[in-house]
C-alpha positions in Angstrom: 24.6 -22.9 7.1 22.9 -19.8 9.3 23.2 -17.8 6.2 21.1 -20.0 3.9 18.3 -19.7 6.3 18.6 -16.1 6.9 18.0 -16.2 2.7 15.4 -18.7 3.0 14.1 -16.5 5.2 14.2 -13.6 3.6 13.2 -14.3 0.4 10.3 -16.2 0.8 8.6 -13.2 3.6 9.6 -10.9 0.6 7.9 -13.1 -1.8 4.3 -13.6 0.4 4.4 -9.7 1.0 4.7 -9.3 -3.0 1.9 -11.8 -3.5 -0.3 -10.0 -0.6 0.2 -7.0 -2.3 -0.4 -8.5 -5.9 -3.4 -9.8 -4.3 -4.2 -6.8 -3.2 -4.4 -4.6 -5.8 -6.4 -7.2 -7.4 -9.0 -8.1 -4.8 -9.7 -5.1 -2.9 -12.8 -2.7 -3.9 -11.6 0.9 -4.1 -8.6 2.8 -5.6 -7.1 4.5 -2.1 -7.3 0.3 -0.3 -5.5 -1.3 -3.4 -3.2 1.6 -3.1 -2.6 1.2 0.2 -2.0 -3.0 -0.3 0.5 -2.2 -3.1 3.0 0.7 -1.2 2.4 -1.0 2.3 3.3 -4.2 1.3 5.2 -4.0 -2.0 7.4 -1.7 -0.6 8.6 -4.5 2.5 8.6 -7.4 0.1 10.9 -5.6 -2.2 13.0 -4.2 1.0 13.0 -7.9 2.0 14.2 -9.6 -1.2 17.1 -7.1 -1.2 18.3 -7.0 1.9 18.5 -11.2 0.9 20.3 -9.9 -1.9 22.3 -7.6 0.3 23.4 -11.4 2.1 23.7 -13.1 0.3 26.7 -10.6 -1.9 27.9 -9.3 0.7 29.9 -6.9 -0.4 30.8 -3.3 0.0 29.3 -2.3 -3.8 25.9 -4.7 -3.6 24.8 -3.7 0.3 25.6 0.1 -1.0 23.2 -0.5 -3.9 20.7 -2.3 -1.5 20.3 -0.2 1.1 20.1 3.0 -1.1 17.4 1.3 -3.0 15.8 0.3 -0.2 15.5 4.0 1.1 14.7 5.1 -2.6 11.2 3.0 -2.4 11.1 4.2 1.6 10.9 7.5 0.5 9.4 7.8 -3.0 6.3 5.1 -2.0 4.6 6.5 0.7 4.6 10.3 -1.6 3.6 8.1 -4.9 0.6 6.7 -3.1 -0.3 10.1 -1.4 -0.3 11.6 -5.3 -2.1 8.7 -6.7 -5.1 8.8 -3.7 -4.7 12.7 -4.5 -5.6 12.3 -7.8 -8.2 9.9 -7.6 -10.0 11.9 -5.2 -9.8 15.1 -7.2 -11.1 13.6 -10.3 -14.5 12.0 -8.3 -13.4 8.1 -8.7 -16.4 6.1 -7.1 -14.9 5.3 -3.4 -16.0 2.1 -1.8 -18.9 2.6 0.6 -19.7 1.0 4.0 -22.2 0.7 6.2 -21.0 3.0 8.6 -20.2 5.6 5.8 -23.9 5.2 5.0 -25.4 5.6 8.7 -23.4 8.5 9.4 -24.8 10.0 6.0 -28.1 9.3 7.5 -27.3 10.8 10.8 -26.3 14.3 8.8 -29.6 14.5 6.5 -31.8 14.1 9.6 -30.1 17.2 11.2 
């Protein structure tokens, strides 16, 4: 009975954190913020719906392959979205630009 809503649980924060980061990706303005949307929360909704996985199996051969692929996206997401912002940097993609961004442009053409 505990372990259906530790599923339910599970499953459905993994899901909203998927969805957050879908949305995201698809409402936020510049290429380093939707990057950040989809590692940040992709990578805990994915880490979410396995470790339900991981439950609801439960055994030896299932948890092995869930927790190693849980560490897999640990590791290999936040160096993906450092290469990606890398890149988009490097080849002059337009970057969102704020108010302050502005101002403090100001501030260093007046010196």
């Amino acid at each position: 009975m505990i372990v259906e809503f530790i599923l339910v649980a599970l499953v459905l924060l993994g899901g909203f954190f998927c969805f957050v980061a879908g949305l995201g990706v698809l409402r936020l303005p510049d290429v380093l913020i939707r990057m950040h949307a989809s590692t940040k929360a992709g990578t805990l909704g994915s880490g979410l719906i396995l470790a339900a996985v991981a439950v609801l199996f439960a055994d030896l051969a299932t948890v092995t392959r869930a927790v190693a692929t849980i560490v897999f996206l640990l590791i290999t997401a936040p160096v993906a979205a450092h290469m990606i912002g890398r890149a988009a940097f490097r080849s002059g993609v337009p970057m969102w630009r704020t108010k302050i961004e502005d101002g403090a442009q100001e501030a260093l053409k007046r010196r």
